[in-house]
MARMIPA-155797 format. One record per residue (C-alpha): residue in one letter; x, y, z. Coordinates in nm, 3 decimals. Example, Ala and Ser with C-alpha at 12.3 -4.5 7.8 and 13.67 -1.06 7.14 Angstrom:
! residues 2
+------+---------+---------+---------+
| rest |      xx |      yy |      zz |
+------+---------+---------+---------+
|    a |   1.230 |  -0.450 |   0.780 |
|    s |   1.367 |  -0.106 |   0.714 |
+------+---------+---------+---------+
! end
This chain:
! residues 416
+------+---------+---------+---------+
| rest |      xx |      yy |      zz |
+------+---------+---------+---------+
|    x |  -2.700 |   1.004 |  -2.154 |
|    x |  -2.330 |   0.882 |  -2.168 |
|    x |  -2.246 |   1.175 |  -2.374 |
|    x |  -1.870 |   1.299 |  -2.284 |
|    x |  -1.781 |   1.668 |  -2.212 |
|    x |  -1.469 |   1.866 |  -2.171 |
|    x |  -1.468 |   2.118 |  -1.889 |
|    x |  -1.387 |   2.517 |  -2.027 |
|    x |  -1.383 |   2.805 |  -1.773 |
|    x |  -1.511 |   2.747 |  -1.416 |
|    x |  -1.648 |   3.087 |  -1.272 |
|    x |  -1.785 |   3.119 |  -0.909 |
|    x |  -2.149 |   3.284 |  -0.974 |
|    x |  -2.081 |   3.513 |  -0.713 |
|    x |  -1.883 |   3.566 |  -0.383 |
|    x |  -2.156 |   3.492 |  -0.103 |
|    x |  -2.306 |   3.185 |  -0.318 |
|    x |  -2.157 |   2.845 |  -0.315 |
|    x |  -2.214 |   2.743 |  -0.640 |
|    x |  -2.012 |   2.761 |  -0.933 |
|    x |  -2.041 |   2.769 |  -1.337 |
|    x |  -1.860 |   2.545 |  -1.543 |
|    x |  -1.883 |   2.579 |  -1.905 |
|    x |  -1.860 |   2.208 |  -2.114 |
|    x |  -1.793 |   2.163 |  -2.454 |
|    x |  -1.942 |   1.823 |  -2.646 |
|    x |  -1.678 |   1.569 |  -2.780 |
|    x |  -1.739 |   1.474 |  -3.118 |
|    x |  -1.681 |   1.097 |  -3.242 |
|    x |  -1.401 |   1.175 |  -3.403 |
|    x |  -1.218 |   1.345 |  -3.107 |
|    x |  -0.862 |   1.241 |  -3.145 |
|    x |  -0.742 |   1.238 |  -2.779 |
|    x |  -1.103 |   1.091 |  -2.656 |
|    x |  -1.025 |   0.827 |  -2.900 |
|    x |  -0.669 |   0.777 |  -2.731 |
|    x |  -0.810 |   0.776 |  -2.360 |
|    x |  -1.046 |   0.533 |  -2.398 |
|    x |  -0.821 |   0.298 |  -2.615 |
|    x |  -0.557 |   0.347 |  -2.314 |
|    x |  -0.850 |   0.244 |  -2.040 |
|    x |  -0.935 |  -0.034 |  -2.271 |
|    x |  -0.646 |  -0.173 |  -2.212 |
|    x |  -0.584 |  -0.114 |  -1.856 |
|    x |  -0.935 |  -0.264 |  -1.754 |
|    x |  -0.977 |  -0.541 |  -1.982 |
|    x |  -1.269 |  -0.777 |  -1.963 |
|    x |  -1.675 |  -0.746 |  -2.040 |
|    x |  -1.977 |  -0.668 |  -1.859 |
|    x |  -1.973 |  -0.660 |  -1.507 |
|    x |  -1.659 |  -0.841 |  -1.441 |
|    x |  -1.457 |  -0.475 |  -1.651 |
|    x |  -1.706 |  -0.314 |  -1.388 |
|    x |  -1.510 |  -0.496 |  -1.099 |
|    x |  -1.188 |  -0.415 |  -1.180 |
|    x |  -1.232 |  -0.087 |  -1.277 |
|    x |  -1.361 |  -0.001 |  -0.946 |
|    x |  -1.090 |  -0.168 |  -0.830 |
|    x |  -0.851 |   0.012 |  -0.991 |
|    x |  -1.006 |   0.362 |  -0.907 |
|    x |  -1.034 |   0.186 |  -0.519 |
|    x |  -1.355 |   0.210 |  -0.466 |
|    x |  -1.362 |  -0.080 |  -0.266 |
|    x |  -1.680 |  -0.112 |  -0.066 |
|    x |  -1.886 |  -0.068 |  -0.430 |
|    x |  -1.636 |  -0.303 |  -0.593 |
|    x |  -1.715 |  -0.548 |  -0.298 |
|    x |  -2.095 |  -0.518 |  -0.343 |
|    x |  -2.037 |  -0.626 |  -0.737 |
|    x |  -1.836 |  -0.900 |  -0.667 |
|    x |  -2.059 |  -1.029 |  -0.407 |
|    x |  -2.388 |  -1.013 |  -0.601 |
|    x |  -2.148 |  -1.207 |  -0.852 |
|    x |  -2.011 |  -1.472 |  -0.635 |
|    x |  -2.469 |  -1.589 |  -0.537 |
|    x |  -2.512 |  -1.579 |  -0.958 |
|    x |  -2.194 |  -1.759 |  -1.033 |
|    x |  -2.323 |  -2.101 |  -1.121 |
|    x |  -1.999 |  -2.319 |  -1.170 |
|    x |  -1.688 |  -2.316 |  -0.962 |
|    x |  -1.482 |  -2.157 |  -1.234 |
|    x |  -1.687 |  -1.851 |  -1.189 |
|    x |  -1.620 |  -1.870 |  -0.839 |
|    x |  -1.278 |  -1.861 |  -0.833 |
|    x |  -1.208 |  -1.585 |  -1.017 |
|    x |  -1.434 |  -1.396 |  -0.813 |
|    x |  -1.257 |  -1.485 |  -0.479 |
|    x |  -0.969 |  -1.359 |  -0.652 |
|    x |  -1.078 |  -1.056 |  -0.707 |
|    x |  -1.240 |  -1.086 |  -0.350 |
|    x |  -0.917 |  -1.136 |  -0.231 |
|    x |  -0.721 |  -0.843 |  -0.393 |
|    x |  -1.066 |  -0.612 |  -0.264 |
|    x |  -0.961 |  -0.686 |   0.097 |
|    x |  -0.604 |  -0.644 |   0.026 |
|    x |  -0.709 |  -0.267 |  -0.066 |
|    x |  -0.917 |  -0.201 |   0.189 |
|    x |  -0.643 |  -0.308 |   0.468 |
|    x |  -0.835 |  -0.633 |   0.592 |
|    x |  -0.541 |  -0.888 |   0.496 |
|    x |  -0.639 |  -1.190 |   0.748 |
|    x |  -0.968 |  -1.173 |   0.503 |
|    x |  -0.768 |  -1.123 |   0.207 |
|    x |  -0.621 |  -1.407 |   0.262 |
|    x |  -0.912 |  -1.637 |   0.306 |
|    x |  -0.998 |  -1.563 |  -0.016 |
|    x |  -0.715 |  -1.654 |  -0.244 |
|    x |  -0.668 |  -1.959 |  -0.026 |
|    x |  -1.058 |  -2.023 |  -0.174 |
|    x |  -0.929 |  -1.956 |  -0.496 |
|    x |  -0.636 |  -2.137 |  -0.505 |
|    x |  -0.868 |  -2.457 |  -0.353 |
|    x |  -1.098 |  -2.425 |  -0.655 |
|    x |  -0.865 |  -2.472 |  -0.868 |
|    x |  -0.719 |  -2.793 |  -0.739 |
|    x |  -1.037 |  -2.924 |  -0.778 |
|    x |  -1.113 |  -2.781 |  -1.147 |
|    x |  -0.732 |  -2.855 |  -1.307 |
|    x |  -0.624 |  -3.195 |  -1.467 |
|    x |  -0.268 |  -3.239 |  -1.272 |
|    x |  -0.034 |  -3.139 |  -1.585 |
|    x |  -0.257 |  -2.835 |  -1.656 |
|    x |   0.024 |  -2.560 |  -1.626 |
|    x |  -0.246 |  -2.321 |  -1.426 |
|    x |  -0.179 |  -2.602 |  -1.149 |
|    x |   0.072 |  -2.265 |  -1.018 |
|    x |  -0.246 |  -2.165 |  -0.823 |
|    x |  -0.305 |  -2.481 |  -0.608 |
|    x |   0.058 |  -2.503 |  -0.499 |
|    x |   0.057 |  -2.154 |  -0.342 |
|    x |  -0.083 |  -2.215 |   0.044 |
|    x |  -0.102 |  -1.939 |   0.249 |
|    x |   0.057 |  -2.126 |   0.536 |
|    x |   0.298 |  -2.227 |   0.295 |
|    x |   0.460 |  -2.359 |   0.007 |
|    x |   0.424 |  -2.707 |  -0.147 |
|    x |   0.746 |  -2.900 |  -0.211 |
|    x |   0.627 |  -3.003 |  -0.520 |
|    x |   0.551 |  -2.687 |  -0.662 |
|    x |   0.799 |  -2.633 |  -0.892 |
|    x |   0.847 |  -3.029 |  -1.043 |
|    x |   0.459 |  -2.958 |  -1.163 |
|    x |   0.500 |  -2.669 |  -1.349 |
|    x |   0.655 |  -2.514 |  -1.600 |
|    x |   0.884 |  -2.288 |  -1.418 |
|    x |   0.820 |  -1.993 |  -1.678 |
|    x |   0.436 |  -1.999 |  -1.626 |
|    x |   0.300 |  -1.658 |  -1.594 |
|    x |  -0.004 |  -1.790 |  -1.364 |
|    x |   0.250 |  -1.906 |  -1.145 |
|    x |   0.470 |  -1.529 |  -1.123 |
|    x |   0.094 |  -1.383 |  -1.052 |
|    x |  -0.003 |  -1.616 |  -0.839 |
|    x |   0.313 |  -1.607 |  -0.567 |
|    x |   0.302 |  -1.227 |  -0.624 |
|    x |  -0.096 |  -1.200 |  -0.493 |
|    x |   0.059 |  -1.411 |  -0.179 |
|    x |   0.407 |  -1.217 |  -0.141 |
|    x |   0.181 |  -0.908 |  -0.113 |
|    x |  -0.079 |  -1.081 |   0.152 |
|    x |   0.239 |  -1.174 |   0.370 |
|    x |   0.405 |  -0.821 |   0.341 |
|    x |   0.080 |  -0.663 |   0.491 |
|    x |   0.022 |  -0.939 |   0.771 |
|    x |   0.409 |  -0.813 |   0.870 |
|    x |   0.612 |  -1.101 |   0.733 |
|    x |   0.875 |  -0.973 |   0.557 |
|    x |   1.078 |  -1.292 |   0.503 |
|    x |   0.804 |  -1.474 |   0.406 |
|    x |   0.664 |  -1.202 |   0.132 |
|    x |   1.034 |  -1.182 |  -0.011 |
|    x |   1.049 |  -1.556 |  -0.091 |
|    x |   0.697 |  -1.515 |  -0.311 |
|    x |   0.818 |  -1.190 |  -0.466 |
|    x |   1.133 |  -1.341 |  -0.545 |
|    x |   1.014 |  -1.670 |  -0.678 |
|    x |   0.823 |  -1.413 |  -0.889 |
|    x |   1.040 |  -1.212 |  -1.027 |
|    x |   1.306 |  -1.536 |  -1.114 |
|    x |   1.012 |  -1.669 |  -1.373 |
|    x |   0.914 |  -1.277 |  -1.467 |
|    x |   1.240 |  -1.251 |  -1.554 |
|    x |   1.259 |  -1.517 |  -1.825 |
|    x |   0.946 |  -1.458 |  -1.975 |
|    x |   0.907 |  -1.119 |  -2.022 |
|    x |   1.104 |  -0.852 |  -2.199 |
|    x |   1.339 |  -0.636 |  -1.948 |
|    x |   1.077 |  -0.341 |  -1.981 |
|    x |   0.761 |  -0.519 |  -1.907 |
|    x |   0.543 |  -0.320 |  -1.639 |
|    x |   0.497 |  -0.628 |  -1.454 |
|    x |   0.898 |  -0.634 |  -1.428 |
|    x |   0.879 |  -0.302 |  -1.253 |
|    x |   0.593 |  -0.445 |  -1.021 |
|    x |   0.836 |  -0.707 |  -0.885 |
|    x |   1.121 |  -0.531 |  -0.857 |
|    x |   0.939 |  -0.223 |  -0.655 |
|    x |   0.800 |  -0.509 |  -0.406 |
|    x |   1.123 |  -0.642 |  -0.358 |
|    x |   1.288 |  -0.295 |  -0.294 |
|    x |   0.967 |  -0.223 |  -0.030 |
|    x |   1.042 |  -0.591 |   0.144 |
|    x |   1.389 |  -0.457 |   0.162 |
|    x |   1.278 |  -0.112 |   0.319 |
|    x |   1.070 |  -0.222 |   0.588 |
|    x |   1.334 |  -0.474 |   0.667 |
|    x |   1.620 |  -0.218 |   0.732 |
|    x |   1.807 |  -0.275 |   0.394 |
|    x |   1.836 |   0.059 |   0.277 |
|    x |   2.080 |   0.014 |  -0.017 |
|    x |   1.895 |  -0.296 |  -0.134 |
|    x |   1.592 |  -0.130 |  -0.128 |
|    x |   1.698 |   0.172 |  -0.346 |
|    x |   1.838 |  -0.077 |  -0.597 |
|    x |   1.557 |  -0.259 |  -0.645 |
|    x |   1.325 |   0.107 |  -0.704 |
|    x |   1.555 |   0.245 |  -0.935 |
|    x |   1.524 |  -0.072 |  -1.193 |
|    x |   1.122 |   0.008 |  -1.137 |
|    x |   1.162 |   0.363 |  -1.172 |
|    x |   1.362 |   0.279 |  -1.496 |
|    x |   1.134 |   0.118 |  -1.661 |
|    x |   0.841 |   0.322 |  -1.530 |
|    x |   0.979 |   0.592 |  -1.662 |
|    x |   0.994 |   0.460 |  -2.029 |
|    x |   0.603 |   0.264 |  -2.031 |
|    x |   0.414 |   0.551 |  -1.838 |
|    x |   0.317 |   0.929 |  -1.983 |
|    x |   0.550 |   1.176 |  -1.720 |
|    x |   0.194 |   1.260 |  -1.560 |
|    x |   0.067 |   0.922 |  -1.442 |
|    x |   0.034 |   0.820 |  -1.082 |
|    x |   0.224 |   0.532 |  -1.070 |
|    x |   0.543 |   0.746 |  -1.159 |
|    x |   0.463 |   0.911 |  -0.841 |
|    x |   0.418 |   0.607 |  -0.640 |
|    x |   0.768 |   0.521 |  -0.756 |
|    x |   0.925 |   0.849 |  -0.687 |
|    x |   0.761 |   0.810 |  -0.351 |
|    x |   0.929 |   0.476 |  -0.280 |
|    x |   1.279 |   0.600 |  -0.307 |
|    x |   1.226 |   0.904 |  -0.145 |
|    x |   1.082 |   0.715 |   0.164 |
|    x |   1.364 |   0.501 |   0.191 |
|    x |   1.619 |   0.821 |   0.133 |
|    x |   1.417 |   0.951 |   0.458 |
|    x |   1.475 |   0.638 |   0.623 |
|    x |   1.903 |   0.680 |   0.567 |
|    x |   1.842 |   1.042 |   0.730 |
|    x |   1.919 |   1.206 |   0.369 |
|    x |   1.628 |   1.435 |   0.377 |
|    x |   1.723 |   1.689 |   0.129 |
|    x |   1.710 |   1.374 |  -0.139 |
|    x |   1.389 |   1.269 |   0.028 |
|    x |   1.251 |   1.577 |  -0.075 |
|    x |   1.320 |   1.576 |  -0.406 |
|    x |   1.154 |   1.259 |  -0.480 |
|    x |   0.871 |   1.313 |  -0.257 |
|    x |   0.835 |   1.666 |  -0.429 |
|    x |   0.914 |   1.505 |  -0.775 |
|    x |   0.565 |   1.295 |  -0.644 |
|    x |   0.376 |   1.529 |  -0.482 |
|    x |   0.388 |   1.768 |  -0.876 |
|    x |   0.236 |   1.446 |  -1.033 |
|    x |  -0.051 |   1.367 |  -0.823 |
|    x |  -0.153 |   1.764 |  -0.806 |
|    x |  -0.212 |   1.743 |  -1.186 |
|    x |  -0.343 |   1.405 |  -1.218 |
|    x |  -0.565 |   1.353 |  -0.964 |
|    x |  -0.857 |   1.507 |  -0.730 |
|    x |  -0.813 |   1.727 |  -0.413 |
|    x |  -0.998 |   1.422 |  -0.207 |
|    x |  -0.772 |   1.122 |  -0.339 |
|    x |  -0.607 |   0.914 |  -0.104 |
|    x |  -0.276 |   0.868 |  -0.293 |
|    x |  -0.251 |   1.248 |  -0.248 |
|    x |  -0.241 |   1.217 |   0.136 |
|    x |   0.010 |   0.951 |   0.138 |
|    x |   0.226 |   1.221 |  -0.039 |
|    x |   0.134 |   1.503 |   0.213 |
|    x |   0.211 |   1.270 |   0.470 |
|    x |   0.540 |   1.128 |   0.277 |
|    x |   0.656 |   1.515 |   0.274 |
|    x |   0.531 |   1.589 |   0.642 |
|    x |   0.724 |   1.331 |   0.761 |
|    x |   1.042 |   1.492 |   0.617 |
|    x |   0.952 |   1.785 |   0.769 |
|    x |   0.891 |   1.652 |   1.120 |
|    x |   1.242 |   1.480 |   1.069 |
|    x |   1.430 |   1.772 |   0.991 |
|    x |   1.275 |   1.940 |   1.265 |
|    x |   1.009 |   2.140 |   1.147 |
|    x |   0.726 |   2.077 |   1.348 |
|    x |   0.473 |   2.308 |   1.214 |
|    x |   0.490 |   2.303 |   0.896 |
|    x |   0.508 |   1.908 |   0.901 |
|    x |   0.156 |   1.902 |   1.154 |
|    x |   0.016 |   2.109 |   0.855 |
|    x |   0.071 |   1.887 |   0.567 |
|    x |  -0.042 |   1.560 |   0.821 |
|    x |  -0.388 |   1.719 |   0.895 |
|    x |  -0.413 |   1.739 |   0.545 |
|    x |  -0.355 |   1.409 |   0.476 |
|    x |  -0.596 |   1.297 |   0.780 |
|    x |  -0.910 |   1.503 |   0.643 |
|    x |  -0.832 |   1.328 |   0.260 |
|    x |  -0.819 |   1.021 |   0.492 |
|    x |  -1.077 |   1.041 |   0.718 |
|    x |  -1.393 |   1.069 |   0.430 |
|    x |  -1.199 |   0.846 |   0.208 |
|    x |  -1.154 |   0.517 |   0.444 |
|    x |  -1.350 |   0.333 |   0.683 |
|    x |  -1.246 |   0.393 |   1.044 |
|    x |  -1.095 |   0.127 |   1.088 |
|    x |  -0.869 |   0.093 |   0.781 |
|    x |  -0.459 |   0.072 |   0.910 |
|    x |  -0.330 |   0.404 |   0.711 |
|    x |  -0.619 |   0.656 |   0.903 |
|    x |  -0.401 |   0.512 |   1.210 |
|    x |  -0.056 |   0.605 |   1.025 |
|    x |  -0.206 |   0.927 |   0.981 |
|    x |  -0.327 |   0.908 |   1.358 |
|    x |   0.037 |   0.818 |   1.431 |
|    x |   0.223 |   1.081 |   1.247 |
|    x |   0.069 |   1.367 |   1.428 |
|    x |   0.127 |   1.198 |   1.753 |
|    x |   0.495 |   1.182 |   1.645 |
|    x |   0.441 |   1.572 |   1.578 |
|    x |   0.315 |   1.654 |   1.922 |
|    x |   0.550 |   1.393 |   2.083 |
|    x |   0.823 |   1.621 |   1.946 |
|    x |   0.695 |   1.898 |   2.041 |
|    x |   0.680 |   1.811 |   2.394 |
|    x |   0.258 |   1.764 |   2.471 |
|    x |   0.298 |   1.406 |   2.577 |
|    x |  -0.080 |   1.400 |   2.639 |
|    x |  -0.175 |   1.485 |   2.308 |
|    x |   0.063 |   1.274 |   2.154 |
|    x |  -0.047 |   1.017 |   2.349 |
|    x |  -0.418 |   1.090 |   2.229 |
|    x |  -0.308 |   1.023 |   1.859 |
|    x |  -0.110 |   0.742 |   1.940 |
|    x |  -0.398 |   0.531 |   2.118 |
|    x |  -0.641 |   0.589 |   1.813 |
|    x |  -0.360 |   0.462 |   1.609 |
|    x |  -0.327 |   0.152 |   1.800 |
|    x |  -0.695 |   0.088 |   1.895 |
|    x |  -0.706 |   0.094 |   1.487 |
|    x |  -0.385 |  -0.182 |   1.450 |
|    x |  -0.499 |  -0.405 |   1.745 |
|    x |  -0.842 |  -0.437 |   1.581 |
|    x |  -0.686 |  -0.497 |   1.164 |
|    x |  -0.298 |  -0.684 |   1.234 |
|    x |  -0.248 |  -0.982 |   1.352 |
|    x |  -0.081 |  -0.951 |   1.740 |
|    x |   0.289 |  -0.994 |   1.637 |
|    x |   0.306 |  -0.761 |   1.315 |
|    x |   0.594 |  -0.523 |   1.329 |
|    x |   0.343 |  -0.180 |   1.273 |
|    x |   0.152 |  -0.294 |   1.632 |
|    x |   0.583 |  -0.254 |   1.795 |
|    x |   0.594 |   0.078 |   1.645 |
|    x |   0.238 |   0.187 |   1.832 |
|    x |   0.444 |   0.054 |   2.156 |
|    x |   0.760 |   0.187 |   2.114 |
|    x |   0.602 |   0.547 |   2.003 |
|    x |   0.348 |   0.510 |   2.364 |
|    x |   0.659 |   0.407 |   2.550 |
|    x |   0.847 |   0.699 |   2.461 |
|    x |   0.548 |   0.948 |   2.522 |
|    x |   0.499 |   0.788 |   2.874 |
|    x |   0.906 |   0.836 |   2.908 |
|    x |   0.827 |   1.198 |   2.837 |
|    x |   0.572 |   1.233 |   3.063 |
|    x |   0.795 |   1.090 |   3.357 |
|    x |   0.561 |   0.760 |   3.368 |
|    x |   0.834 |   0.555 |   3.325 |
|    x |   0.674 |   0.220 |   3.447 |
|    x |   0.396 |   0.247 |   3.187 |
|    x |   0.718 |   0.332 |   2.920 |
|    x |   0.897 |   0.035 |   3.001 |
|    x |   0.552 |  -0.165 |   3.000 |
|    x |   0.508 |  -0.042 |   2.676 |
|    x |   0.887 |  -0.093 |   2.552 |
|    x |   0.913 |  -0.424 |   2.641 |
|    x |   0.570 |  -0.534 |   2.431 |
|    x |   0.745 |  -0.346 |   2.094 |
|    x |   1.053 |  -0.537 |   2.155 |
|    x |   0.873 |  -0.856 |   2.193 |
|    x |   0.747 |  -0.782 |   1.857 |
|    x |   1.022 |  -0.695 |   1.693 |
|    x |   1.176 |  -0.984 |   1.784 |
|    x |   0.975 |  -1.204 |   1.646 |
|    x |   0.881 |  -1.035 |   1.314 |
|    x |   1.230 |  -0.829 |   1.211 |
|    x |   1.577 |  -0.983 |   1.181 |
|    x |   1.823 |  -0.954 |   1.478 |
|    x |   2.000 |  -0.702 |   1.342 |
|    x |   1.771 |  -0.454 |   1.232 |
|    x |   1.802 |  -0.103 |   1.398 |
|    x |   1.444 |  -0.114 |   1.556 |
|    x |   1.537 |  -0.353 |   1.751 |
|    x |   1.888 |  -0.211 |   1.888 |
|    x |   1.679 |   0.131 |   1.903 |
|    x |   1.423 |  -0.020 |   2.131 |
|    x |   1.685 |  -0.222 |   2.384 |
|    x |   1.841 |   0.110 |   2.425 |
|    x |   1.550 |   0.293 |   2.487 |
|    x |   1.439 |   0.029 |   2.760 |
|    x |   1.798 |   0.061 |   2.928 |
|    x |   1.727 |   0.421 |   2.931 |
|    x |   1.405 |   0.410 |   3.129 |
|    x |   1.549 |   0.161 |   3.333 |
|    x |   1.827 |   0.393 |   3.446 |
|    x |   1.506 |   0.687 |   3.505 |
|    x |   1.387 |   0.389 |   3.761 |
+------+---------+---------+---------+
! end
């Protein structure tokens, strides 16, 4: 019991059989570099008991257990300062599992509690003046405007409005963030590099393309320095810039990121992991941009198997996944396949997003033009006209979606 092994030679016992041997080796007590990993997971999951439990099934995302822990947690809690935390946690479980409406029912519980709890010059007061709906006009006059609570607290939100779809909204949190992160912390705090990489994804999915690689390069600089050249959130960050590279149409840098990425999560972490089929997606995505169709179907059907036993059904990135090969097919010319992929990817958003987020357009728009293909050009423009009516309500003006989309609909118009 709770002895620790390290894992020699791994033979298969023979070539009909299934099974393998693996030969282990006992760590002693005085095994330096057991010593170093669990000083290092010390500190990343911090905490006692149950609660270290919580958040270190968090931070592996196991989800649905971490969600039975804090449950059972939330009937013993016996004062409302128990509580609280525990919607918080709550709240960042349905964050990761793609249920944001839910997410944010929680940390508007939390944030409620403490209202209640706090004497009014308490400098923790940060929590009850982020709303969901909103922000409080007298936010800032209560609170010290260097108050750490406070840069966690409209982070947690900015992230909540970036997955319901609003952009704006998120940016203002992860801003106001940032400003007090700024002052308090050293210029290579980790937390630093969590603000600025939100910022630069605001600025991504909002068309800003040089903004966006700004802000990821100051994250990337300073993950680069606080993380071993092996660790997974190196990876996410190479990711990031080589998604928004792909994005400008300058693929060959888009593959060296994603590449740069794809090296890292190989080594670090199992076949089945779902980071590791956002980066076969991330790289079949290039591929299907520059053209080449097969190869790019290949590496998303990977990512959908990792996908489809690591998420529930319903969670929004199975219907990226579901959307990417429909892209693939699209391109390829079988509208009715394409159009297969791209109604399991909607049924998927129309069930998780609210009605006007941005992702629910992009199901449209990618219908529209597979119905355009087919020659069904009434159920295109149908189709067309509902992303556009999205878009407009969820993306600035002047973003290219937008002036993609009214061209498309002329287009099918003219087909008419």
């Amino acid at each position: 019991m709770h002895s620790v092994f390290r894992i020699g030679e791994i033979q298969k016992l023979d070539k009909k059989s299934p099974l393998y041997e693996v030969e282990l080796k006992l760590t002693s007590d005085d095994d330096q570099q057991l010593r170093q990993l669990t000083d290092h997971i010390r500190k990343e999951v911090n905490g006692t008991g149950w609660y270290r439990l919580g958040k270190l099934l968090l931070k592996i995302s196991q989800f649905n257990k971490a969600e039975e822990l804090y449950t059972t947690l939330l009937e013993q809690a016996s004062n409302d300062s128990g509580k609280a935390y525990i919607y918080h946690m709550l709240g960042m479980m349905k964050n990761g599992k793609g249920q944001y409406t839910e997410a944010a029912s929680f940390y508007e519980m939390f944030l409620r509690i403490k209202r209640k709890t706090l004497p009014e010059d308490h400098p923790s007061l940060a929590n009850i003046y982020n709303n969901i709906g909103g922000v409080y006009d007298d936010m800032e006059k209560a609170l010290s405007p260097d108050d750490p609570d406070l840069a966690l607290s409209y982070n947690n939100i900015g992230l909540v409005y970036n997955n319901m779809g609003d952009h704006l909204k998120a940016l203002e949190f992860y801003e106001k963030s940032l400003k007090i992160r700024e002052k308090a912390l050293p210029s290579n705090h980790p937390d630093l590099a969590t603000s600025y990489s939100s910022i630069g994804q605001v600025y991504n999915s909002m068309g800003d393309y040089s903004k966006a690689v700004e802000f990821y390069e100051k994250d990337l600089e300073i993950t680069k320095k606080a993380l071993p050249p092996n660790h997974p959130n190196l990876a996410t960050s190479y990711n990031n810039i080589g998604r928004v590279y792909n994005d400008m149409g300058d693929y060959s840098k888009a593959l060296e990121f994603y590449e740069k990425a794809h090296q890292i999560y190989e080594k670090a972490l199992p076949s089945n992991h779902p980071h590791l089929a956002t980066s076969y997606n991330n790289i079949g995505l290039m591929y299907n941009d520059m053209g080449d169709y097969s190869i790019a179907l290949e590496f998303y059907e990977k990512a959908l198997k990792i996908l489809e036993k690591a998420l529930p059904s319903n969670h929004p990135h199975l219907a990226s996944s579901y959307n990417n090969i429909g892209g693939v097919y699209n391109n390829m010319g079988d509208y009715s396949i394409a159009l297969e992929f791209y109604e399991k990817a909607l049924k998927i958003k129309e069930k998780a997003l609210p009605p006007n987020h941005p992702s629910l357009a992009t199901s449209y728009n990618n219908i529209g033009w597979a119905y355009y293909g087919k020659g069904d050009y009434s159920k295109a423009l149908s189709s067309l006209e509902k992303a556009l009516s999205i878009w407009q309500k969820s993306l600035p003006p002047n973003h290219p979606d937008i002036k993609t989309v009214k061209n498309s609909i002329d287009n099918v118009k003219k087909k008419m």
